[in-house]
N, C-alpha and C positions, 0 to 999 in steps of 0.2 A: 115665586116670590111670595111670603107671610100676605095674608089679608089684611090692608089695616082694620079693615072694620073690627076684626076680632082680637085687636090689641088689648090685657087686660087693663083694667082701671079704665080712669075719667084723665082727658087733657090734662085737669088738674092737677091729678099724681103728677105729670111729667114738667111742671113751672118750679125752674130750679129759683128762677130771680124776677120781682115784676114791681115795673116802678111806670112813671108816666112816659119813658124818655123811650125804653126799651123792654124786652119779656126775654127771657132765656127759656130754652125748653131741656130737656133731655130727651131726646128723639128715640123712638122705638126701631133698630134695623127691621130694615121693609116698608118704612112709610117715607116716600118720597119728600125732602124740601119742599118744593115745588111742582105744581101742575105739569105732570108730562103726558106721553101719548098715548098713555094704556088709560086718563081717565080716573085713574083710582084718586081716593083722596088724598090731599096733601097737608102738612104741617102748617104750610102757609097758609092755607085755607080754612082747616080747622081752627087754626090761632088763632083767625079772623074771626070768622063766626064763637070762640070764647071770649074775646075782648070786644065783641061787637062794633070792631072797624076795622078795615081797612089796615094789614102790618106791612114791615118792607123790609125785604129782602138784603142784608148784606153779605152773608156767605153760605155753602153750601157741605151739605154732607152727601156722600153716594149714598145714593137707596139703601143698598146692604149694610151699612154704616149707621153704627147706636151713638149716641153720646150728645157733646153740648152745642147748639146748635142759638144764637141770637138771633134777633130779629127786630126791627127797628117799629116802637109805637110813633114815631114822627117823623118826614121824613128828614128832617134835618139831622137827627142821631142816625140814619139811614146813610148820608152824605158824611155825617163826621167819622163815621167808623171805615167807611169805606175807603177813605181819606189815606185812616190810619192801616189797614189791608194796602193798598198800594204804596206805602212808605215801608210797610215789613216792619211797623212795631206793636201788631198783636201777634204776642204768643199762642200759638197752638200746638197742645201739646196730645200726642195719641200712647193706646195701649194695644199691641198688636202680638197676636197669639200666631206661631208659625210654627210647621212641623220639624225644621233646622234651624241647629243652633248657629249662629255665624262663625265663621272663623275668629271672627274679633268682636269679644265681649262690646266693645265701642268705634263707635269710627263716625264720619263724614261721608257721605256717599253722597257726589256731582255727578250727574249725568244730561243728558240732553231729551228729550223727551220729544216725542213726533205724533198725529194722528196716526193710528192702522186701523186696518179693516178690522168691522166686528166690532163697535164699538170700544175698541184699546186702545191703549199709547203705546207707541215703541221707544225702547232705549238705544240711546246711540252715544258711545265715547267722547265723540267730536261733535262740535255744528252738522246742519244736516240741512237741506231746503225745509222749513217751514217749523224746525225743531226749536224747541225751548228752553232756555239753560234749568235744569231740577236741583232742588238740594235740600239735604232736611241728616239731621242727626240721629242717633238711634244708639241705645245703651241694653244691654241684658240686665235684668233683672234674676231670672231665675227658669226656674224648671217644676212640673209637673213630672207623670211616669211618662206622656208621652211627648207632650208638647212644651215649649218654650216663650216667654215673655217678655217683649221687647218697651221702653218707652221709645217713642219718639217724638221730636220735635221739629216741625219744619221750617223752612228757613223760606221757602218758596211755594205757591200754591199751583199746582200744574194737574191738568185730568190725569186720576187715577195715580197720583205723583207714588205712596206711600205703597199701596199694588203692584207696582211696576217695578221701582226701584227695589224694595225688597226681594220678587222676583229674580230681580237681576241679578243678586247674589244669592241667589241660591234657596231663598226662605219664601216663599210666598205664603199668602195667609192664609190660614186655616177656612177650606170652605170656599176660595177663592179658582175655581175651575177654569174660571178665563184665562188664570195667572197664572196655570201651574199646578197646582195643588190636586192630587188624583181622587179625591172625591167632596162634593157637594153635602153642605151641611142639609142638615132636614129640613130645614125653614127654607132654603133658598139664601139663607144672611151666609157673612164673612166676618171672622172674629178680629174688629176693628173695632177702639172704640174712642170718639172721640174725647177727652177726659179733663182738660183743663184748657182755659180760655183768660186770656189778658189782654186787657185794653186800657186808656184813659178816656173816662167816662165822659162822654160827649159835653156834658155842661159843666162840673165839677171839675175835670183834668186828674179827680185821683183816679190811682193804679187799681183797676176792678177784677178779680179772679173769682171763676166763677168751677168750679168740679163736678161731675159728674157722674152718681153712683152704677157701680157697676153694673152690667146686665145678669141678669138672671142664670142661672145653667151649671152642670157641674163644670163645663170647662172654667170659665170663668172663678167660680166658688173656690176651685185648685190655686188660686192665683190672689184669692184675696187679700191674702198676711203679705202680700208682698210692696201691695201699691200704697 
């Protein structure tokens, strides 16, 4: 997995939006949300230490995972958004590079989703003991010489939901070795990238959209004129 330490720029480069209520970042793939058990630094913490207090947590991105990533300066926006996450009326919208193209430019994909060994989720057709109903949309976009460009949209937030499922059909993401995908990117990242985010702003009630520019890289750069 990327060092963060050696992320280029300043936190600063990465505050898409910063007001008293809330901060948005654009996350670097490889630097952790949150504090986990390897110790490295985390988003949440550096956030803190740039706005010199104390952020909070309302949703997450996988480690491997780049893009828009909020974070509550009170906890109250913290509780409002979260609110609105468990009602299913923030939009989360992703851009996901796979090595297959789907049979269908567009579709719905429902499945059920389970813990597995090894830190994954398993897909299962049906209910399962302990599984979770998944669901999220996905449209093609276009084509590179090698690779393919999907949006997606989720409908449901489940570990590893957009990994998994894509897997399921046959596409897993670029980079994605857990999932599938027969070789690992250099960095250790997966070409996932979080890209657009909507909410109603915790004290105001308008409709907030916040984008996320793309990462770096020629894969990515192959794909610009499209998004």
């Amino acid at each position: 997995m990327a060092d963060p330490t050696r992320f280029n720029g300043r936190i600063s480069d990465w505050v898409l939006h910063k007001e008293n209520q809330l901060i948005v970042f654009n996350k670097p793939a490889g630097l952790p949300v949150q504090p986990d058990k390897t110790g490295d630094p985390s988003l949440l913490g550096m956030g803190a230490a740039y706005v010199r207090h104390d952020l909070y947590l309302i949703h997450r991105l996988d480690r491997p995972v780049s893009g828009v990533v909020v974070l509550g300066q009170k906890p109250s926006a913290q509780t409002a958004l979260t609110k609105q996450l468990q009602a299913g009326t923030i939009e989360k919208h992703y851009l996901a590079v796979v090595g297959n193209r789907p049979e269908k430019d567009e579709d719905t994909l429902r499945h059920y989703l389970r813990n597995a060994p090894g830190n994954r989720s398993a897909v299962d057709e049906n209910p399962s003991p302990g599984s979770k109903q998944a669901e999220l949309s996905y449209r093609y976009l276009g084509s590179s010489d090698r690779y393919h460009l999907l949006a997606v949209q989720l409908k449901t937030g489940r570990k590893h939901q957009i990994r998994c499922q894509l897997a399921a059909i046959g596409c897993p993401l670029r980079g994605d070795t857990k999932y599938g995908f027969k070789r690992a990117n250099e960095d250790g990242n997966i070409d996932l990238h979080s890209y657009r985010i909507c909410y109603d702003h915790p004290v105001t009630q308008q409709r907030t959209e916040h984008i996320a520019p793309l990462p770096d890289g020629k894969v990515w750069e192959a794909f610009r004129e499209l998004v």
